[in-house]
C-alpha positions in Angstrom: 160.1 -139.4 137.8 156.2 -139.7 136.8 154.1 -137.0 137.2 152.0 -139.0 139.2 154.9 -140.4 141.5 155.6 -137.3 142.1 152.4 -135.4 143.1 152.0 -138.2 145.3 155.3 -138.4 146.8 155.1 -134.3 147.5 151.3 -134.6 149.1 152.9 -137.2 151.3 156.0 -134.5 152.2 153.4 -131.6 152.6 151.2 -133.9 155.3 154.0 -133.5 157.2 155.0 -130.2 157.9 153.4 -128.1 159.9 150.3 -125.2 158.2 152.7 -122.5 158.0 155.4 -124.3 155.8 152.3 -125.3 153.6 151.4 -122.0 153.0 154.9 -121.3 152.3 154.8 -124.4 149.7 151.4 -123.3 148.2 152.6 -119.8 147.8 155.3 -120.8 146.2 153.4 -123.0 143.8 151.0 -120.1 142.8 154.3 -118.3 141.8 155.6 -120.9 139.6 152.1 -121.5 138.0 151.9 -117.9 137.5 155.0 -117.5 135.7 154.4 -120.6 133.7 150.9 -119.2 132.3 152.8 -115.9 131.5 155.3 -117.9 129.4 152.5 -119.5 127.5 150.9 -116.3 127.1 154.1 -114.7 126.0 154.7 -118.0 123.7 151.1 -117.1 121.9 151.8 -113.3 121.3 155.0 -114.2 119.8 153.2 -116.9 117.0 150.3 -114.4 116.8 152.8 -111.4 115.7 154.7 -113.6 113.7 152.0 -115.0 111.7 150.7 -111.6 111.2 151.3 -109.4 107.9 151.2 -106.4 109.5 154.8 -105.7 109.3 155.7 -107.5 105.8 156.3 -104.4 104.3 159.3 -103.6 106.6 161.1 -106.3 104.4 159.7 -105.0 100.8 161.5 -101.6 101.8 163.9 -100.6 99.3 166.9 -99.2 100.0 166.7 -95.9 99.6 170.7 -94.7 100.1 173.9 -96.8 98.9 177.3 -96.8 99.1 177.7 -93.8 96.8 176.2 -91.6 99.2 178.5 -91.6 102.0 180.2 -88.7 102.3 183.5 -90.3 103.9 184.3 -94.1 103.4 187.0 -95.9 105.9 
């Protein structure tokens, strides 16, 4: 359904039910919005750390033990 459509066909629902059920509905609606900006907040951090260099040189870490240093081997 369009966005549109279906603003419209919810402001008609909510112009039916009584104030304390719209409450209820707008409550409910501040939730979701909240969560939603979180996400996109969350979403940002996660491109911002990884486009960042700061942790490149976990991956240019050589390994400093081997095989050949175990002391038992299964």
């Amino acid at each position: 359904m369009a966005g549109k459509t279906l603003i419209n066909r919810t402001l008609t629902t909510l112009s039916k039910l009584p104030p304390d059920k719209v409450k209820e509905v707008s409550d409910f609606a501040d939730y979701i919005l909240k969560k939603y900006d979180e996400q996109i907040l969350r979403r940002g951090i996660e491109k911002l750390i990884g486009d960042s260099k700061a942790f490149a040189f976990l991956s240019q870490e050589e390994d400093i033990y081997t095989v050949e240093d175990l002391k038992e081997k299964n």
